[in-house]
Kinemage of the C-alpha trace (Angstrom):
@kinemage 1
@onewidth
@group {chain A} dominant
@subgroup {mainchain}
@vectorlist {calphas} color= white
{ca unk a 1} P 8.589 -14.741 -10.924
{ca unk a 2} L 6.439 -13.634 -8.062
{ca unk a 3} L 2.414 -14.163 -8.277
{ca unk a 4} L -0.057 -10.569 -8.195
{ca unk a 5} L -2.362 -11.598 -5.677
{ca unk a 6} L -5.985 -10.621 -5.107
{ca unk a 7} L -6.261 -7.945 -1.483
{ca unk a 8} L -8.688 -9.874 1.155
{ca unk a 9} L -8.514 -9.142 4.909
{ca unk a 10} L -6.453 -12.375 5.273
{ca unk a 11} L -3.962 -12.089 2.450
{ca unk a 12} L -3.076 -8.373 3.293
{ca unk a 13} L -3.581 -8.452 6.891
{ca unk a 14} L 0.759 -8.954 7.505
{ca unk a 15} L 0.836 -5.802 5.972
{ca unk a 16} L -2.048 -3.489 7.214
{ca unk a 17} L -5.416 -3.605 7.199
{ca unk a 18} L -8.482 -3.695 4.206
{ca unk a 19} L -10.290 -0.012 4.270
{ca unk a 20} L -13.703 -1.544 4.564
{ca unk a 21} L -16.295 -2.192 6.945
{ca unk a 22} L -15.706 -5.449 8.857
{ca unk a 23} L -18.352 -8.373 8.191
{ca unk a 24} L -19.933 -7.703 11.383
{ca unk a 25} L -20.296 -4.019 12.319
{ca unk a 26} L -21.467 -2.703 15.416
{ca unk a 27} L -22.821 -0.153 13.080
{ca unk a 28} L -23.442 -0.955 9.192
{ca unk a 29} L -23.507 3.156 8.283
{ca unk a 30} L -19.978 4.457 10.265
{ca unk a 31} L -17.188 2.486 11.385
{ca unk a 32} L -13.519 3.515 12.344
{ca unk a 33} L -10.836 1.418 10.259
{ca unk a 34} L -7.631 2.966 11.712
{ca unk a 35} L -6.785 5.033 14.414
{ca unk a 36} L -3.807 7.031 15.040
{ca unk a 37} L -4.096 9.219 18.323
{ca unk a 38} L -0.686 10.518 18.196
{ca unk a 39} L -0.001 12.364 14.750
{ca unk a 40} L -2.189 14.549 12.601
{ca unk a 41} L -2.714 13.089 9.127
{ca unk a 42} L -2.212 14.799 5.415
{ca unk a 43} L -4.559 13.328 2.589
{ca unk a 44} L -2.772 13.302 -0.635
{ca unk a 45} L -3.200 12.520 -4.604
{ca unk a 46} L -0.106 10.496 -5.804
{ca unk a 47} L 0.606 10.286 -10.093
{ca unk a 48} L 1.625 6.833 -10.942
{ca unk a 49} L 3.887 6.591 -13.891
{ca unk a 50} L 6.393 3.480 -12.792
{ca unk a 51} L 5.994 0.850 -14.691
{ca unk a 52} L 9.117 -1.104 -12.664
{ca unk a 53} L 9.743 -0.750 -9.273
{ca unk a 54} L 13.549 -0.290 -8.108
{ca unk a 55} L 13.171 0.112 -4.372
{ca unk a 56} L 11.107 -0.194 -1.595
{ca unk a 57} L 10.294 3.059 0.979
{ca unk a 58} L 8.763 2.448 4.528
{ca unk a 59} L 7.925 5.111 7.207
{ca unk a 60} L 8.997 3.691 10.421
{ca unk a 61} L 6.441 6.233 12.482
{ca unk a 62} L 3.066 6.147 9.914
{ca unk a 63} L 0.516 4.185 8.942
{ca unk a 64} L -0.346 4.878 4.621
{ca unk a 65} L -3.312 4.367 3.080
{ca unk a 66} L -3.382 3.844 -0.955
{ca unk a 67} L -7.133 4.030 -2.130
{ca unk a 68} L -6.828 3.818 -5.830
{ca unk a 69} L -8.987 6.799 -7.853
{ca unk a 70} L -8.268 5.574 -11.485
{ca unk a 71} L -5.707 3.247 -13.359
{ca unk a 72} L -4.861 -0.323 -12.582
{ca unk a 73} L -1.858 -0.428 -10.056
{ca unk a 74} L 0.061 -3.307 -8.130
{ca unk a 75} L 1.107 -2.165 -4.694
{ca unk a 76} L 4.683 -4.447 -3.460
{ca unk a 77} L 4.692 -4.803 0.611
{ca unk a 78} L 6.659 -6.265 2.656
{ca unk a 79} L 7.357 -7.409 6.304
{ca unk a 80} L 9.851 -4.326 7.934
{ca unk a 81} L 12.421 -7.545 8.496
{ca unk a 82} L 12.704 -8.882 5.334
{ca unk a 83} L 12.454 -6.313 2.603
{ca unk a 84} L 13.544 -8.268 -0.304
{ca unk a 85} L 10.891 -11.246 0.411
{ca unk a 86} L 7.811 -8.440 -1.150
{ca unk a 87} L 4.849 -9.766 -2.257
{ca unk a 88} L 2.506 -8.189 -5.382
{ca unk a 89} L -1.124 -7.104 -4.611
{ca unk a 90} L -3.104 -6.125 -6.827
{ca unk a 91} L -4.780 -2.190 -6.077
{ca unk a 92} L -8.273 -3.061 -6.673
{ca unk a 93} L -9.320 -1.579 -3.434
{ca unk a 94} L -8.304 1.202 -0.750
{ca unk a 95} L -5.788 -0.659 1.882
{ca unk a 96} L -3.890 0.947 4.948
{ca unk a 97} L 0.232 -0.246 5.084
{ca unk a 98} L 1.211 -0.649 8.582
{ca unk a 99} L 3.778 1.503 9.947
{ca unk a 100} L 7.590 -0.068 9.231
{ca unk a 101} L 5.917 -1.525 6.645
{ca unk a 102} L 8.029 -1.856 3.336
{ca unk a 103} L 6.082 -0.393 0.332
{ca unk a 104} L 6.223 0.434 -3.967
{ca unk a 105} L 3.364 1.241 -6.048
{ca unk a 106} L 3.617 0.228 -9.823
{ca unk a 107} L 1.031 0.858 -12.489
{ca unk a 108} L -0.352 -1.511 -15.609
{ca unk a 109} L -1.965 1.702 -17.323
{ca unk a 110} L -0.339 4.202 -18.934
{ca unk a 111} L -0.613 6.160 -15.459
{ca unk a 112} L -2.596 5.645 -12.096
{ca unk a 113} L -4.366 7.945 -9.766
{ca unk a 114} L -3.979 7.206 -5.997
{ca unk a 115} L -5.445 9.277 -2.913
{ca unk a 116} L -3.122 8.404 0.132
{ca unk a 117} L -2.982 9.687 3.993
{ca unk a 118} L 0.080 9.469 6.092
{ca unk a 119} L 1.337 11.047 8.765
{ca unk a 120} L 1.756 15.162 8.226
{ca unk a 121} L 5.700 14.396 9.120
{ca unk a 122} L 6.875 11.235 7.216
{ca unk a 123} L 10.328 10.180 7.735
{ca unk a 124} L 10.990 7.949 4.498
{ca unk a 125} L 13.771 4.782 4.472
{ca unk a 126} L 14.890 3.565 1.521
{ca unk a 127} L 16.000 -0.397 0.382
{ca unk a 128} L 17.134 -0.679 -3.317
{ca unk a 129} L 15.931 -4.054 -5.012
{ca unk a 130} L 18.960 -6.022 -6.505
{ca unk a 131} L 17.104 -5.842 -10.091
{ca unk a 132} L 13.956 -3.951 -10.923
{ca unk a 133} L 10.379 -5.489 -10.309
{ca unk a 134} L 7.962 -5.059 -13.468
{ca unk a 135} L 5.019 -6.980 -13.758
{ca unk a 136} L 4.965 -9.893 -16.199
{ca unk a 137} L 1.595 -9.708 -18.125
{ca unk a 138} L 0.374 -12.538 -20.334
């Protein structure tokens, strides 16, 4: 049984990056948390009704971000090598997955609401989990 864990900078940061201001800013009203030159981006609303995750997806050319809007949701990442070593986070705050990056997003409610931007061209791979994942709540 794997461990939800709580989303810092440090925790998430084999994964992608925290959408927040850094603790230093140049400038404490505006600051740029990704940048991709190359692609134009699509923004996105994404329905969460899996309560068990069977596979993993990654998107070997974009960057995703997953800012949760309502629900509780656990977002499973892992590193583009090792898809089957995921890790549990849980969604408490908006996060961008690093491109490669293996990636499922469960919920706990009885359905989630999740704004995401990608890449307007997504090319999607696919890595079935040898049993499904479903969080075990106390």
């Amino acid at each position: 049984m794997k461990t939800i864990k709580t989303i810092t900078r440090e925790s998430f940061a084999p994964y992608g990056s925290l959408l927040a201001f850094s603790p230093e800013p140049e400038n404490d009203l505006f600051e740029i948390v990704v940048r991709e030159q190359k692609e134009p981006w699509r923004i996105a609303m994404l329905r969460v009704v899996r309560r068990a995750a069977e596979r993993l997806e990654r998107h070997p050319g974009s960057m995703e971000t997953f800012e949760p809007v309502s629900g509780v949701s656990v977002l499973l990442v892992a590193d583009p090598a090792t898809p089957d070593n995921w890790e549990a986070f849980l969604l408490d705050q908006p996060v961008c997955v690093g491109k490669g990056v293996w990636h499922e997003i469960i919920t706990l409610s009885e359905e989630s609401l999740c704004k995401l931007t990608e890449n307007l061209d997504v090319e999607c791979v696919y890595h079935p989990l040898a049993e499904p994942v479903a969080p075990y709540i106390r």
